[in-house]
C-alpha positions, 0 to 999 in steps of 0.5 A: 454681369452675367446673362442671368437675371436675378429672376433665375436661381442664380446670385450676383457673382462675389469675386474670387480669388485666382490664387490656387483656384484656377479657373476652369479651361475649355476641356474642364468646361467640357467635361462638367457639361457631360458630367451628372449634376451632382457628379460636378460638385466634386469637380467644382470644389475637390472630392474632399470638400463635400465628407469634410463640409458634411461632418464638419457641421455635425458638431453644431447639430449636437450642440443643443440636444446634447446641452439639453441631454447632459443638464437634465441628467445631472441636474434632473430638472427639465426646465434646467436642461431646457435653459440650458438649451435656449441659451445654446440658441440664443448664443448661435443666433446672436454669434452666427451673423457675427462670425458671417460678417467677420469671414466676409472682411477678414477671410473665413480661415482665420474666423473659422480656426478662431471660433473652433478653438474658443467653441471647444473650449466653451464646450469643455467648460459647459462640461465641467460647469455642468459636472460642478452644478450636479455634483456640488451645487455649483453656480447655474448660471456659469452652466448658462454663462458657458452654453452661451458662449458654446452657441455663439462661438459655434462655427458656421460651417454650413451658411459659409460652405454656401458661401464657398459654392456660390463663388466657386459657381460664378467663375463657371461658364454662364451656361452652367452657373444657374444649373450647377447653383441649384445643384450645390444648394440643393446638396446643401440643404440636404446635408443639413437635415441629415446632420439635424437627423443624424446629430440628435440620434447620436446624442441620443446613443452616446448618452444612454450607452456611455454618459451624458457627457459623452455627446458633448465631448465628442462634438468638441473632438470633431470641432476641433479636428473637422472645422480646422481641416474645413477651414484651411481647404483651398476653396477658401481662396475662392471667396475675396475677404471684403478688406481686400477690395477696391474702396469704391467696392467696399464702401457700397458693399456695406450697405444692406438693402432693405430687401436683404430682411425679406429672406432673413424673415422668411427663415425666422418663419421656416424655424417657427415651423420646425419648433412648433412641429417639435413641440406638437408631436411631443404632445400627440406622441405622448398621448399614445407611446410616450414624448421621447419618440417625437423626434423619430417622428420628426425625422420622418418629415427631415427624411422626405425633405431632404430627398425634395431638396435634391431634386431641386437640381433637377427642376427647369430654369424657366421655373423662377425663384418667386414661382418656386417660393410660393408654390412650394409654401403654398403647397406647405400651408395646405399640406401643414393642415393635414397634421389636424387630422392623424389619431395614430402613430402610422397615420403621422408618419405618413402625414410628416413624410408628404409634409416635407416634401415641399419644405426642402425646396422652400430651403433651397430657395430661400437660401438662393435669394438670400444670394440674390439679394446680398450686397457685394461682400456681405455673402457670408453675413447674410449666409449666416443671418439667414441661418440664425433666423432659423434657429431663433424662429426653432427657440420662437416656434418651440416656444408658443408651440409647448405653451399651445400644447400644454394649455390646449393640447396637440391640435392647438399647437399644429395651428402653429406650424400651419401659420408659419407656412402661410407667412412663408407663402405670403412673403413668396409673394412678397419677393416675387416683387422685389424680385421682379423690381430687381430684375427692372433695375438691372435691365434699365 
């Protein structure tokens, strides 16, 4: 057991493999203490490690747009494209924890090379399927048959990327494990909105400058190129598949504390808030500039988000995880109202940069708890679990946010957002005491 409790931002240990991974000696010690917080993630996992898992993760983050983009252009039906895109989601949200729970008993190289050739190749039938359906009439539900599987088969570089950080920190000087969690963390989240910026704006210009298609088979040539190069880089070894335990290890493992659901939940609300945003912003820019801008709009606030959860990095110790929840989901409830107030363009946008300023930190520390709260050698299903409540709570919020908006028009469907923030506040309160409980238990 290390000197932190589980109070502090650090995760239970996972074992790791020693296998060309070797564990720090005194001078490398030395050097990452006197190194920039971000500077030692290279240090940490290799140089390579940070582009690969970046791009590695940008498939995914076209996946649904694309989908979305492609069917609705070869079938002109929005309600098509928007199936079609639901059913990519319902396919991640259900295969996402699946892939975690496979990567933590048989190691995350083999389910990672598996789920980027059967993803690419889902991907390419998605892509003819559509084709067939625009130009002939062909069967719709194979278009929804093979964006499903293209969900569910979607490898989830960035929940087991996290996985890799957590374990390649537990083998760091106690000193440093807190510190240098937070760091790798807040690096993560900011990686995915850039992705989830970056991804739809390139969907955005391979469609109307080559074809619709395009999107989607690019995504498929990095899968297939990008996920494999990820999955085989050595900081696989740091994390022990759960088959290679002792028994006594493994058989406690498996059991999930009830506790484990709390984060889980928490993203669940973290994904309504992003749908119900989307969803919202498309109708308050269609009254004044048309629906497409929307997600110029909502860039805006993935923009401030990001830079916040930088800074997480640099937040004091002494500020516990519980405190960081629900502070910052407080101060995202009170912020989500201000949406109720713009009438312009410009006035949004400000709005949406001051909002995400508190959302990325919520991230970062709902990831971390997520941590805190995994059973031994179930890091990756929980990692996983945590990212499919995001996007099922995406498909939710989007959901009630376009019905609120069609019926009452964008100031119903803000109510929304803000709900979600509350929820978000009020499970922060939540983990505060199991948090605290945890923390009696291992002092006991």
């Amino acid at each position: 057991m290390t000197s932190h409790t589980p109070s502090s931002t650090s995760p239970a240990p996972q074992p790791s493999a020693a296998v060309s991974v070797p564990r720090p000696d005194a001078s490398d010690a030395a050097a990452r203490t006197n190194t920039g917080r971000f500077a030692r993630l290279p240090l940490l996992a290799g140089r390579s490690f940070i582009p690969l898992g970046l791009l590695a993760r940008l498939p995914l983050a076209m996946l649904t747009v694309g989908t979305l983009t492609m069917v609705t252009s070869v079938s002109g039906s929005y309600a098509a494209g928007g199936t079609a895109a639901g059913a990519v989601g319902i396919g991640s949200a259900l295969g996402a924890p699946v892939l975690g729970s496979l990567a933590d008993r048989r190691g995350q190289r083999p389910v990672l090379l598996a789920a980027a050739v059967v993803n690419t190749i889902a991907v390419a039938a998605l892509i003819l399927a559509a084709a067939a359906a625009g130009t002939s009439g062909g069967p719709v539900g194979a278009v929804l048959a093979a964006a499903l599987v293209a969900g569910a088969s979607s490898p989830q570089v960035g929940p087991l990327a996290r996985v890799r950080w957590m374990a390649l920190v537990a083998r760091e000087p106690a000193e440093n494990t807190s510190r240098d969690l937070d760091t790798a963390l807040s690096y993560e989240s900011t990686a995915d909105e850039i992705t989830f910026v970056l991804g739809p704006a390139l969907v955005g210009i391979l469609a109307s400058l080559v074809a619709p298609w395009l999107p989607l088979a690019v995504a498929a040539a990095m899968t297939v190129v990008l996920v494999p190069a990820f999955a085989v880089h050595p900081t696989h070894r740091a994390v022990r598949p759960a088959a290679r335990k002792a028994a006594g290890i493994r058989g406690r493992g498996r059991k999930f504390p009830a506790a484990v659901a709390l984060p889980v939940v928490a993203m669940v609300c973290m994904g309504t808030f992003f749908g119900s945003t989307q969803a919202a912003l498309s109708s308050f820019s269609a009254t004044l500039a048309g629906s497409e801008i929307a997600g110029l709009l909502y860039a805006a606030m993935g923009l401030s988000s990001a830079a916040a959860a930088l800074s997480v990095a640099y937040w004091p110790r002494t500020f516990a995880l519980a405190w960081r929840w629900a502070v910052s989901a407080g101060l995202m409830a009170l912020l989500a109202a201000l949406l109720l107030l713009p009438g312009s363009l410009t006035s949004m946008v400000v709005v949406l940069l001051i909002l995400g300023i508190p959302v990325g930190p919520v991230m970062v520390t709902v990831f971390t708890v997520g941590g805190v709260l995994a059973p031994s050698g179930r890091l990756g299903t929980v990692m996983t679990a945590l990212a499919s409540g995001i996007v099922a709570g995406t498909a939710l919020g989007s959901s009630i946010g376009g019905h609120l908006a069609q019926d009452g028009g964008h100031h119903a469907a803000f109510l929304v957002p803000i709900a979600a923030a509350l929820a978000l506040a009020l499970l922060g309160a939540a983990a505060a005491v199991v948090l605290r409980r945890r923390r009696t238990d291992a002092l006991a």
